[in-house]
N, C-alpha and C positions, 0 to 999 in steps of 0.2 A: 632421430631428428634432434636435432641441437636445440639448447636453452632459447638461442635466437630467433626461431623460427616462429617464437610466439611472444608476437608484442603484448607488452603488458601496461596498459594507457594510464596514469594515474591524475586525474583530474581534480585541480580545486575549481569549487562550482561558485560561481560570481551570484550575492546573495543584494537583494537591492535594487534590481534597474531601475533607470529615470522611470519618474512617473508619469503617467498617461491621465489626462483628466477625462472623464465620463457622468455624463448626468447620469445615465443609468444602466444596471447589471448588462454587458455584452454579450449575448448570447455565440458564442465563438466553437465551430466545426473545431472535433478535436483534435484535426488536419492541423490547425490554425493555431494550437495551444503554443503559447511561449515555453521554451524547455528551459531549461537550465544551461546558462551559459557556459562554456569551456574555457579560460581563460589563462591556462598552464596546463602544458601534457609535458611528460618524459617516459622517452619508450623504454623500454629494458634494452640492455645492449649483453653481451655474452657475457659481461662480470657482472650482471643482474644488479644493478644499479638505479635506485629509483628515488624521487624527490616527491615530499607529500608539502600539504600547504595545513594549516590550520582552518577550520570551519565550523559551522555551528553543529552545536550536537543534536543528535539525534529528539533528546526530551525537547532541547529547548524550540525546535521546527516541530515537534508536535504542543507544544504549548502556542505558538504564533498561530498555527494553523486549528487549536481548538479542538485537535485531535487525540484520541483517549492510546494509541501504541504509538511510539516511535517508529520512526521508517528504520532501514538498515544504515545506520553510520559510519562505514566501515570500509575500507578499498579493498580489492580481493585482488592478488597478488600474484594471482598463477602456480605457484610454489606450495608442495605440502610438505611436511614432517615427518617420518617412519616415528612409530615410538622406541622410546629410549635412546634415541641417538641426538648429538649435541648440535645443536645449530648455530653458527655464529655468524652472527650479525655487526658488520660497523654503521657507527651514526655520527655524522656530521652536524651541527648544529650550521644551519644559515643563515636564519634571522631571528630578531627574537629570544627567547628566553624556555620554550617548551617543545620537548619531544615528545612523540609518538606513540602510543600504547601498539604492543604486538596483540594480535590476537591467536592461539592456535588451538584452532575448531571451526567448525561451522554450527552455530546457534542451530541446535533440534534435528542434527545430522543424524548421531546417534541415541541413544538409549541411554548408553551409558556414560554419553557425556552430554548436555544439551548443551552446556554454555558451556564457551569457548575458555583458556585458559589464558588472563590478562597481565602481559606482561610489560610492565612502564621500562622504556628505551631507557636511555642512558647515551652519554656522548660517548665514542670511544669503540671496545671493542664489548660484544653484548653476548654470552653464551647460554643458550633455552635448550632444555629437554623436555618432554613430557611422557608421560607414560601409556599416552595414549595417541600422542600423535595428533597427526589434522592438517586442513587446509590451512595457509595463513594468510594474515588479515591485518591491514592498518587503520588504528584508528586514531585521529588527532583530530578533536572537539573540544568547542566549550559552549557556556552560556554565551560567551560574548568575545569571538574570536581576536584575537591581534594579530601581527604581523609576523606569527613563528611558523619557518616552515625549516624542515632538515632532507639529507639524503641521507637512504637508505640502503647500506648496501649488503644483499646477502651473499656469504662468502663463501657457506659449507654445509653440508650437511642437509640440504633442502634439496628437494627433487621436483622439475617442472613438470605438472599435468597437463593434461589434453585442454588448451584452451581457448575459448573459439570468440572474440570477439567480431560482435557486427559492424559490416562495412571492412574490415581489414583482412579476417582469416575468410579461407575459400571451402569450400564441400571437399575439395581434393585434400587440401590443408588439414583436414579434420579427421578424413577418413585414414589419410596417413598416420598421425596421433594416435590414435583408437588401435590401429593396427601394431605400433610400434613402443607406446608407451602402455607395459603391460604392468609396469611393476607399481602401479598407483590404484589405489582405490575409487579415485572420484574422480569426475571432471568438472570443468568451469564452461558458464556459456553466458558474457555480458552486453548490454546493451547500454542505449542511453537512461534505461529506466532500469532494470533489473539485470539481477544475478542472480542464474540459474546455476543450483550443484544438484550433480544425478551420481549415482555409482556407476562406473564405469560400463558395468553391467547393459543399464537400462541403455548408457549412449549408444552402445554398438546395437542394442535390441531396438532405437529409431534411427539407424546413422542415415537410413535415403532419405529421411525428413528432408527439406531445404530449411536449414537452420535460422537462415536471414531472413525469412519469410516466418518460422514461429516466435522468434527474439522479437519482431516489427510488430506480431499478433499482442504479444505481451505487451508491450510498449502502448501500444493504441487502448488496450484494454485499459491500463494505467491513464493513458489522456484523456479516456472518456467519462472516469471515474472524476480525476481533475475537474474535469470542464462541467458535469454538474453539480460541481462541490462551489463552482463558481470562482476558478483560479484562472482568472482571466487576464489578469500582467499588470492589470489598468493602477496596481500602486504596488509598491515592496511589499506590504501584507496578502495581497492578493497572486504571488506568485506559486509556481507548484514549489514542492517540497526539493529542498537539497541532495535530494539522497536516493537513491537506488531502493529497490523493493526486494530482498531476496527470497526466493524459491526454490526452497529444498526439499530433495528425497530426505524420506526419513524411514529408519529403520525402527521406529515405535507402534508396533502395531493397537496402542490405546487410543491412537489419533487415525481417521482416517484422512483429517484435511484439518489444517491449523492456524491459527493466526494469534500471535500476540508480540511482542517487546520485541522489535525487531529481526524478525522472521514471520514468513508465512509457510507451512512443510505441511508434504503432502508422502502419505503412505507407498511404501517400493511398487506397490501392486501399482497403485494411481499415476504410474507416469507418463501415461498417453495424456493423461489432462495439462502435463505440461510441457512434454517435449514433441508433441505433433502441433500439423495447423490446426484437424479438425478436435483435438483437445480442449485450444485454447478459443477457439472459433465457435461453431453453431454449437459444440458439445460443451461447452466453458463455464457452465453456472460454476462449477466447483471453486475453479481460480480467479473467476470474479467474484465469486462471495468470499473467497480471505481476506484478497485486494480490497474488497467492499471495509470488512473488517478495519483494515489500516486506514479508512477514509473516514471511520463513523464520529461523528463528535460527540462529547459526552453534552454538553447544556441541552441539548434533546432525546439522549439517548438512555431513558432512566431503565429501570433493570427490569422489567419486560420486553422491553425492545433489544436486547442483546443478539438475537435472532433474526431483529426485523427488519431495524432502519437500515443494516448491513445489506437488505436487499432493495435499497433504493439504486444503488448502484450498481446492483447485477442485471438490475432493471434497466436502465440506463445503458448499458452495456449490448442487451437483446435487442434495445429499438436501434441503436446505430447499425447493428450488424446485420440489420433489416429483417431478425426475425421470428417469424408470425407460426401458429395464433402467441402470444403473450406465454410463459409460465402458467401465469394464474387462470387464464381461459384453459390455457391445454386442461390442467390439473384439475378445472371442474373446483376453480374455490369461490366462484360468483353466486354459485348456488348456496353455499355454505354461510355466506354473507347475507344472502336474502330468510334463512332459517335464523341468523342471528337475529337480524333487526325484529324479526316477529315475534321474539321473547317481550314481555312485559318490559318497561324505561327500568322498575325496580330490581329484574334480574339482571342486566345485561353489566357486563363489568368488563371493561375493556382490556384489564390487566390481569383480569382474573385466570386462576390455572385450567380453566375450562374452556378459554375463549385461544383457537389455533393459531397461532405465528402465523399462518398464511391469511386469514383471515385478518389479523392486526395489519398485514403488509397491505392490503387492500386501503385502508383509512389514509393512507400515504398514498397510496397509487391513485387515489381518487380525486385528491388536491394536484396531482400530476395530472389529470384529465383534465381538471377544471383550469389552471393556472400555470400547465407548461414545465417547461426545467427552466424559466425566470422564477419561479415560486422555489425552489431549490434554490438557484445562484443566490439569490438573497439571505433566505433562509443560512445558509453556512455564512455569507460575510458579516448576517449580525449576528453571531457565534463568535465570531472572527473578532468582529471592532466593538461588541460589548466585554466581551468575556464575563460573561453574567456569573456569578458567585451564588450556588445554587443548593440549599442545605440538603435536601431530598428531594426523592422523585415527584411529590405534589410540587414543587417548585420549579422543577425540571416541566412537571406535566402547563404549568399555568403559563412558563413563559414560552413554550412552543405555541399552545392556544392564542395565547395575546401575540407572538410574531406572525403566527398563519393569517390571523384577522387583519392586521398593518401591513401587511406585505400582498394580500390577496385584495386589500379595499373595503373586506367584505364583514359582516355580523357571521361569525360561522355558529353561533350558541347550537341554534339547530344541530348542523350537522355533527358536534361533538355531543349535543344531548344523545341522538340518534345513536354514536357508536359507543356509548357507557362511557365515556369520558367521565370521571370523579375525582379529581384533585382536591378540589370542597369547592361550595358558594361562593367563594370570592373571585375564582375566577371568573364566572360569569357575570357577577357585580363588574367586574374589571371590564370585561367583554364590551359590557353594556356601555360602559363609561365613555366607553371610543365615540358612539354615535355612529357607528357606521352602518350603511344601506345591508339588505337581506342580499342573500346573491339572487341573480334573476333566474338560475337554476340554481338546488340545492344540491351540490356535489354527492349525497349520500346517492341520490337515484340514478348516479352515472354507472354504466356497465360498459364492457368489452363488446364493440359488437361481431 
């Protein structure tokens, strides 16, 4: 099957739409999430010719968004590498003043390469080797993008893998690939949200999947994460991120499921979690808690919660997908909460190495009973439009307390005395200070029913 037969879309993503005024947080069906506009595509044509645009990078859309990993910044190109053989590359400069960084690897593919090998373009003709080979990858970011965009044309030495874009390539299209492109190692599987690389292997071990139907699972899992994160379009601040989410096999067996610096890798064994529907579907905690991961903000997330708040989003993800009982009901952690609370005020430490991550995810889940996923949407945009400057976690812990309270209406003193909340006395001097009413129910005595 010929280079052509697999378009290769390369999008600059329009960063900014008109704003939307709103008195208050919209709680908006993840159906309904604004995506990321498309505003330039160039297909690959059979001299594998392609045109990138410049955009923000990867830090600086996790710095807007408050977010402690970078999403993936990176266009994935269809194309990989053999090791040791020379690849040449011409670059056109179009506008502007900057070229393109090459990438070849895929972040946390393998073992013994995790990060990819960074090579800065050049106008002209461009010759890469590596000794290791890899997927390739374009990257052209900055802090604060301009008006440079170049084309890319790969000339030799690259060889196109099995590539399955949604909406474009077909089940027949894919299956043919699989069948016929034997001399690659990996495939590619991209959507509007994510890029999925599997070894070759796992593709043909799910090819009767309906691919366009677990790319859409992925994608939705990503808008639902968005839409309690409270990326609701309503300003340039509040839009989703620029950038794809990738999810890779990985040949690391120290990791069973990963997430940091853009990438999220999941162990060879683990690929039913992301390359079926029921992986990514009723059976998905896995890939929603990495995804959860690239969502977590740090102004709340001090270093006990590394575990936790990642599962407000997996949570999030269960109630859309309609399904019951909860995690934390199946697992029997409500009873573990009610053994907590009847520790003496003096013992109970909510950060303490004795108190279980499932149990801390409950303190969170309960502000979700009491106050909705509007107690969320807010919660992230004043992350978002304070950027609070936060020297340690008693600072982290006092100004979640003082936002839960402002954002809820409410006095919550109680129900953080009740779950060992201890940042010091000033937060609840502070608490107090608000004047605000008790809740008419105290969130601590809410349970699953």
């Amino acid at each position: 099957m010929s280079t052509s037969s697999y378009s290769i879309v390369l999008a600059a993503i329009l960063f900014g739409a008109a704003c939307k005024k709103s008195s208050s947080p919209a709680i908006i069906p993840e159906e309904e999430k604004p995506k990321p506009v498309v505003v330039t595509a160039v297909t690959a044509r059979a001299d594998s010719l392609v045109q990138v645009t410049e955009t923000f990078s990867g830090t600086a859309e996790a710095n807007r968004l408050g977010q402690s990993f970078p999403a993936s910044d990176f266009t994935p190109t269809g194309f990989y590498l053999p090791p040791n053989i020379p690849l040449k590359v011409n670059v056109e400069q179009v506008s502007g003043g900057k070229l393109p960084i090459l990438l070849v690897g895929t972040y946390s593919r393998y073992k013994n390469k995790w990060n990819p090998q960074e090579v800065q373009l050049k106008s002209g003709e461009n010759t890469i080797t590596d000794p290791l080979g890899g997927l390739l990858y374009l990257r052209f970011t900055a802090t604060t993008p301009g008006n440079s965009s170049a084309k890319v044309r790969f000339v030799s030495g690259q060889k196109p893998v099995p590539y399955y874009q949604l909406g474009k390539t077909t089940h027949t299209d894919w299956m043919e690939a699989l069948k016929t492109m034997t001399d690659v190692p990996d495939v590619q599987l991209v959507s509007n949200r994510t890029i999925m690389v599997a070894s070759r292997a796992n593709a043909v071990a799910y090819q009767v999947e309906d691919q366009d139907a677990v790319l859409r699972l992925a994608d939705r899992v990503i808008n639902i994460e968005d839409s309690i994160s409270g990326l609701d379009g309503t300003s340039p601040a509040e839009n989703v991120n620029v950038h794809k989410y990738l999810m890779t096999e990985t040949d690391n067996s120290d990791y069973y499921m990963v997430a940091t610096w853009y990438r999220t890798a999941y162990y060879q064994n683990t690929l039913a979690a992301v390359l079926t529907q029921n992986g990514l579907g009723k059976d998905g905690w896995g890939p929603w808690h990495e995804l959860g991961h690239m969502h977590q903000q740090g102004a709340w997330t001090w270093g006990a919660l590394g575990e936790v708040t990642v599962n407000v989003y997996s949570l999030a993800v269960e109630r859309k997908f309609g399904i019951t009982p909860s995690r934390l009901k199946k697992d029997n952690v409500w009873p573990k909460v009610d053994t907590y609370f009847a520790k003496p005020d003096a013992d109970k430490d909510f950060n303490g190495d004795g108190t279980d991550v499932w149990v801390r995810l409950c303190m969170f889940h309960q502000l979700w009973m009491a106050y909705g996923d509007a107690f969320y949407h807010r919660l992230h945009k004043a992350a978002r439009q304070e950027k609070p400057s936060l020297a340690d976690d008693a600072a982290k812990m006092k100004w979640f307390m003082l936002k839960a309270c402002t954002i809820s209406g409410h006095n919550l003193s109680v129900f953080f005395r009740k779950w060992g909340m201890k940042p010091d006395e000033s937060a609840y001097t502070a608490i107090a200070a608000l004047n605000l009413p008790a809740p008419a129910t105290e969130p601590s005595t809410l349970r699953e029913n």
